[in-house]
C-alpha positions in Angstrom: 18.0 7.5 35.3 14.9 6.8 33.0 15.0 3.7 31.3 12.9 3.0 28.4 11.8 -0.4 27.2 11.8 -1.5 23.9 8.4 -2.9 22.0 7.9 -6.2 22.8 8.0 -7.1 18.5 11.3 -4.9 18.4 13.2 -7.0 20.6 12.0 -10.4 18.7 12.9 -8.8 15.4 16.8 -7.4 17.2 17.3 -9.9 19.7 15.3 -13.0 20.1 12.6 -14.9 18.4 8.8 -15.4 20.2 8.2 -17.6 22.7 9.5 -21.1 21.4 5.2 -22.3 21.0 4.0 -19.3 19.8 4.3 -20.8 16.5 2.3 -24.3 17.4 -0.2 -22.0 19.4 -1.2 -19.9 16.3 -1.1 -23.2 14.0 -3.1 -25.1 16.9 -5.8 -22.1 16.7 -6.3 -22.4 12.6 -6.3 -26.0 12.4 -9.1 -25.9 14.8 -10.9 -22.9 13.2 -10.2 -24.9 9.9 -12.8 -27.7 11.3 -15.4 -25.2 12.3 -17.0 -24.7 9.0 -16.3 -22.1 6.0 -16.0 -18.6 6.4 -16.3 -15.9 3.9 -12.5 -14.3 3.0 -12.7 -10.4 2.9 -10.0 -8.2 1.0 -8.9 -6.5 4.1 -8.1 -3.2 1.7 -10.8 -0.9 0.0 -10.9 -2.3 -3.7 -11.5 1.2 -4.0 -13.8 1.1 -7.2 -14.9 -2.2 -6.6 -15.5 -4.9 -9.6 -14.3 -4.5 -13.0 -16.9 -2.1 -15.2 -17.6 -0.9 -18.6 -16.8 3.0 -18.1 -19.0 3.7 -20.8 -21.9 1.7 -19.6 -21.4 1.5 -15.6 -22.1 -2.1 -16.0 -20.2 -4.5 -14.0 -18.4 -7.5 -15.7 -19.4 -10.4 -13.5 -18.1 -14.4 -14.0 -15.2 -15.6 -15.0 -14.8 -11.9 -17.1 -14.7 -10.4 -13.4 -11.9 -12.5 -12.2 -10.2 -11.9 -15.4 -10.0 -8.3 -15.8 -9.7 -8.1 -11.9 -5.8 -8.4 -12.8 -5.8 -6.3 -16.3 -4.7 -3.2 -14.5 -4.6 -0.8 -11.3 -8.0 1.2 -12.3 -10.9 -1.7 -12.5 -12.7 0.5 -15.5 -12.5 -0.9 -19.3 -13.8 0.8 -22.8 -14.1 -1.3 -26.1 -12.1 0.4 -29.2 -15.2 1.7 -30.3 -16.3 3.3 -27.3 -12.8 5.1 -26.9 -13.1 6.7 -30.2 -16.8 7.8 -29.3 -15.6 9.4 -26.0 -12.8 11.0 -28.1 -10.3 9.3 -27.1 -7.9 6.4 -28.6 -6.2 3.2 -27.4 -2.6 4.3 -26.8 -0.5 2.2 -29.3 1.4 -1.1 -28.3 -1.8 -1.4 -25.7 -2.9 -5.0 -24.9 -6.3 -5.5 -25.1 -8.6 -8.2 -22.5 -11.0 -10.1 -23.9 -14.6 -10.2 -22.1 -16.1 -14.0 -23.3 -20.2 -14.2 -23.5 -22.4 -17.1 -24.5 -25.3 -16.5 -27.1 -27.2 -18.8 -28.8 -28.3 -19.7 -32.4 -31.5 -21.7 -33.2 -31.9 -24.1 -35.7 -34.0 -26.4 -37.3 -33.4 -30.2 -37.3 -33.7 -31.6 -40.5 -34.2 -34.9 -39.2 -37.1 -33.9 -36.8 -38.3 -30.7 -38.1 -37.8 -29.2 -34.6 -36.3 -26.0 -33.2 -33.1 -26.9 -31.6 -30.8 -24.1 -29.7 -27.1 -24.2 -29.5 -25.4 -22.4 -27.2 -21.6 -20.5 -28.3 -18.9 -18.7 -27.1 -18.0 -15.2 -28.5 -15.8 -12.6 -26.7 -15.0 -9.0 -27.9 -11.7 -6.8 -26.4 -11.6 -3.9 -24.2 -8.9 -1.8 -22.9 -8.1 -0.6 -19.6 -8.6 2.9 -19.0 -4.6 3.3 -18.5 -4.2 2.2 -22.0 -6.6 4.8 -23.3 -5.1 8.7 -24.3 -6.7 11.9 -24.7 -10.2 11.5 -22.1 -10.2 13.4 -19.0 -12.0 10.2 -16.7 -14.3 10.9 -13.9 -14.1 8.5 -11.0 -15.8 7.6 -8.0 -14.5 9.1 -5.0 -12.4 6.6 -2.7 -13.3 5.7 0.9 -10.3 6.3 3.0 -9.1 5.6 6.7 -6.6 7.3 8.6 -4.4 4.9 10.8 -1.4 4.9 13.0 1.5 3.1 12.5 2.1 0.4 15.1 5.2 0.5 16.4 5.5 -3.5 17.1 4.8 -4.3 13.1 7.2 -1.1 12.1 9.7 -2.3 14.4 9.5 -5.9 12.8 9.5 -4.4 8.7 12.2 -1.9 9.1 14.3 -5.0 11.6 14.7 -7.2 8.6 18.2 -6.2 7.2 18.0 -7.2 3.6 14.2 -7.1 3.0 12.7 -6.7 -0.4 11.7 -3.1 -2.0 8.3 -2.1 -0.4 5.8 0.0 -2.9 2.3 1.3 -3.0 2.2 1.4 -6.8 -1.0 0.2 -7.2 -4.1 -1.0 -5.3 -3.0 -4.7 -5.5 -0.8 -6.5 -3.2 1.5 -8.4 -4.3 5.6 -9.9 -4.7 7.5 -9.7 -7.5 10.5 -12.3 -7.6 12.3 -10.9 -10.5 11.5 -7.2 -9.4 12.3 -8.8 -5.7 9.7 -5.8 -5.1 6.5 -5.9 -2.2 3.6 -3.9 -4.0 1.2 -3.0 -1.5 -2.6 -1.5 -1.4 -2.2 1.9 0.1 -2.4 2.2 3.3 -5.3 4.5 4.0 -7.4 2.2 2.1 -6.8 -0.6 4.4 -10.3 -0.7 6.5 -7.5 -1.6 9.8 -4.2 -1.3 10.8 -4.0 -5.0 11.7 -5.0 -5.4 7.8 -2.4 -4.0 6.5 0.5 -5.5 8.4 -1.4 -8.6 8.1 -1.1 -8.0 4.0 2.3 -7.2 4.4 3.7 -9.9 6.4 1.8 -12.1 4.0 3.9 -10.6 0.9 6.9 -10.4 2.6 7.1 -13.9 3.9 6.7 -14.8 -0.1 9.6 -12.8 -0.5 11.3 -15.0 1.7 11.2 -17.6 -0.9 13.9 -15.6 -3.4 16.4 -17.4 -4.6 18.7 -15.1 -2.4 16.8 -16.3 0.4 15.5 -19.7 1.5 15.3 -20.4 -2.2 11.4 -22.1 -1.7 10.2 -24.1 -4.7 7.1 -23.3 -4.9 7.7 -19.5 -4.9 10.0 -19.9 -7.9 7.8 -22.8 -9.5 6.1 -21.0 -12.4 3.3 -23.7 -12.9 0.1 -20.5 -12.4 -2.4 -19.6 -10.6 -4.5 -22.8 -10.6 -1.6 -25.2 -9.6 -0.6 -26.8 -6.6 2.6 -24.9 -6.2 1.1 -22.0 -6.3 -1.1 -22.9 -3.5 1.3 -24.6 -1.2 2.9 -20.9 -1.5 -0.2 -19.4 -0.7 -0.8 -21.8 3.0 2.7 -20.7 3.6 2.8 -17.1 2.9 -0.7 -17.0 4.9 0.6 -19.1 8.4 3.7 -16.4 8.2 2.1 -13.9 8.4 0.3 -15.4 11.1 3.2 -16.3 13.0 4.4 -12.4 12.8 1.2 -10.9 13.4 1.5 -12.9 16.7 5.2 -12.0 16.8 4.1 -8.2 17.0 1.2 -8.7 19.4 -1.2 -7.6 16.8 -5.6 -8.5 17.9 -5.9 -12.2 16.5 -9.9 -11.0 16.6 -8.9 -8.7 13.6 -6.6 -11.1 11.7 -7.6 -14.7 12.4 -10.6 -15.5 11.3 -9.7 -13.9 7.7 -6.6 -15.7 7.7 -8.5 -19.2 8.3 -11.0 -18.6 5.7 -8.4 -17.7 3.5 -6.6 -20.6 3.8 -9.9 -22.4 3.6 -9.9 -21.0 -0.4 -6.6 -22.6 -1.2 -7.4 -26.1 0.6 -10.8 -26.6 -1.3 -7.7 -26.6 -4.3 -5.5 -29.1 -2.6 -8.6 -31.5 -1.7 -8.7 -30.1 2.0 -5.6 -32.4 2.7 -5.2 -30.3 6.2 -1.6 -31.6 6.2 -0.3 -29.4 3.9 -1.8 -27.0 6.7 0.8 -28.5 9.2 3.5 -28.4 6.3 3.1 -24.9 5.7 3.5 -24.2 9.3 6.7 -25.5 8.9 8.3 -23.5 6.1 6.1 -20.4 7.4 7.7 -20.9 10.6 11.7 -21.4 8.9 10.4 -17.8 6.8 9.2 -15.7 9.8 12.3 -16.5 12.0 14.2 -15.6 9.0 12.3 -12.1 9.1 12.7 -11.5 12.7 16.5 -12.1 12.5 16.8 -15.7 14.5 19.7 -17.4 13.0 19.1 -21.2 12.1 21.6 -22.7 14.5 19.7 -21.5 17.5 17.4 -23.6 16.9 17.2 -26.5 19.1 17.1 -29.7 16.5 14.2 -32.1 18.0 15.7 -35.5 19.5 14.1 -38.3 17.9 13.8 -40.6 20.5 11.3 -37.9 21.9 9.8 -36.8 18.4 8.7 -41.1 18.5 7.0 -40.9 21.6 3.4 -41.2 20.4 0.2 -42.9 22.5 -1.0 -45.6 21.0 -4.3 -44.1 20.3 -4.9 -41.2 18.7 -7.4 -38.8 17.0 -7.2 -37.6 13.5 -5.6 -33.8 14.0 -2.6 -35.4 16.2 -2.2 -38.9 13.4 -2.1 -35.6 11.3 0.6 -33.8 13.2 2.5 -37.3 13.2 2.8 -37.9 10.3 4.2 -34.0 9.6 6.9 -34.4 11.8 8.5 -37.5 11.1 8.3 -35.8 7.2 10.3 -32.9 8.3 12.5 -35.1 10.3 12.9 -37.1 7.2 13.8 -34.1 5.2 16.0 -32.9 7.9 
């Protein structure tokens, strides 16, 4: 009789979890990546058409106005009112328009010193996105597009996860949705690798392990924006889970590594490079991906403390680091 053996990443997701140090290995690697130096974070998806631009114009927004409208809808292309009504067009009603701020300066004379003096201002106008905009048949760029195949390991881990969120490919963002409880993700021929987009994925879906129905994680539900800590604790922890289960599925750490470190690199600069929150993350990343994979909690041997105390008397910074980690999650235990 023929037997036939099951993918090495369906069996962790059905029946058991990694190899017990997988998840210190992978956390070993970044730490140490982490001291190397900065490296450059790529989108691992096509942006498609690239940065926000004028449609009218071709000109791309740049600055903070880049950023901005990066997030004002799906197509990155924008038209003042004006410019709609010259193309024909109009703004569909109950459309929210984005404002693009520019600084221009007036001169002046001093009337104490008879000199020129130049002050510089802030003035912004509003444009809307194309999506917002009826009645003008737009021509876009053509999209650069990959065909890839499914890996079974990653597929095996997704579709094992009995209660996982929604998963969509609405738009050419990726992101979660906690009230939605909804995975939007880039679609997946624009992804320039397969290990990019199940490294995406698992990113999302180990915020998604943060619902309230969940784990319940704080700093998924926080609320505080973009710019606060919260939000970037979430970040290190969505970005060492997905980590963890690329590792779980045996995906090439050349191909999702190094983006993940620099990555994480872009949220530390935020927290003050405090590379504990690193090895804190690792620690709720690792809680979220056995959660995915299906490894109940009381498997989980609970650490002795005797043994967790067993420290040399000297050490060097990354283990003091490591210390001082686990006697907090022994303290929280």
């Amino acid at each position: 009789m023929n037997k036939t053996r099951k993918p090495a990443a369906l069996t962790a997701a059905t029946c058991a979890s990694p190899r017990p140090d997988v998840y210190q290995i992978v956390t070993d690697r970044i730490v140490a990546a982490l001291e190397g130096g900065i490296i450059p974070w790529r989108k691992p998806w096509n942006a498609v058409y690239g940065l926000p631009r004028n449609y009218a114009t071709g000109a791309a927004y740049s600055g903070i106005n880049a950023f901005l409208l990066h997030f004002s809808g799906a197509l990155p292309f924008f038209l003042t009112f004006k410019q709609a009504l010259a193309l024909g067009g109009n703004v569909r009603k109950g459309a929210k328009g984005h404002p693009v701020v520019y600084y221009n300066v007036s001169v002046r004379e001093n009337e104490q010193t008879g000199k020129e003096e130049k002050l510089p201002f802030l003035k912004y106008y509003t444009v809307f996105s194309v999506e917002d905009i009826e009645n003008i048949d737009f021509v876009l760029p053509e999209v650069e597009r990959h065909a890839h195949t499914p890996i079974a390991a990653a597929e095996a881990i997704v579709s094992g996860w009995d209660g996982r969120p929604v998963i969509e490919h609405l738009h050419q963002r990726a992101y979660y949705s906690p009230s939605l409880d909804m995975v939007n993700m880039p679609e997946r021929a624009t992804f320039t690798t397969a290990e990019g987009y199940y490294a995406t994925l698992f990113h999302e879906l180990t915020h998604s392990t943060g619902h309230a129905s969940r784990l319940n994680r704080p700093d998924l539900t926080a609320g505080e924006g973009k710019q606060s800590a919260s939000y970037a604790r979430e970040e290190l922890t969505a970005e060492m889970g997905a980590s963890f289960l690329c590792a779980a599925a045996g995906l090439d750490t050349d191909q999702t590594e190094e983006n993940a470190v620099a990555y994480i690199q872009t949220w530390l600069e935020r927290l003050k490079n405090d590379k504990r929150l690193v090895l804190q993350a690792a620690s709720k990343a690792q809680r979220a991906a056995k959660f995915i994979l299906g490894v109940p909690e009381e498997e989980e041997a609970a650490p002795a403390p005797a043994r967790a105390l067993e420290f040399v008397p000297e050490e060097d910074e990354v283990s003091r680091q490591y210390r001082e980690a686990e006697l907090s999650w022994l303290a929280a235990a």
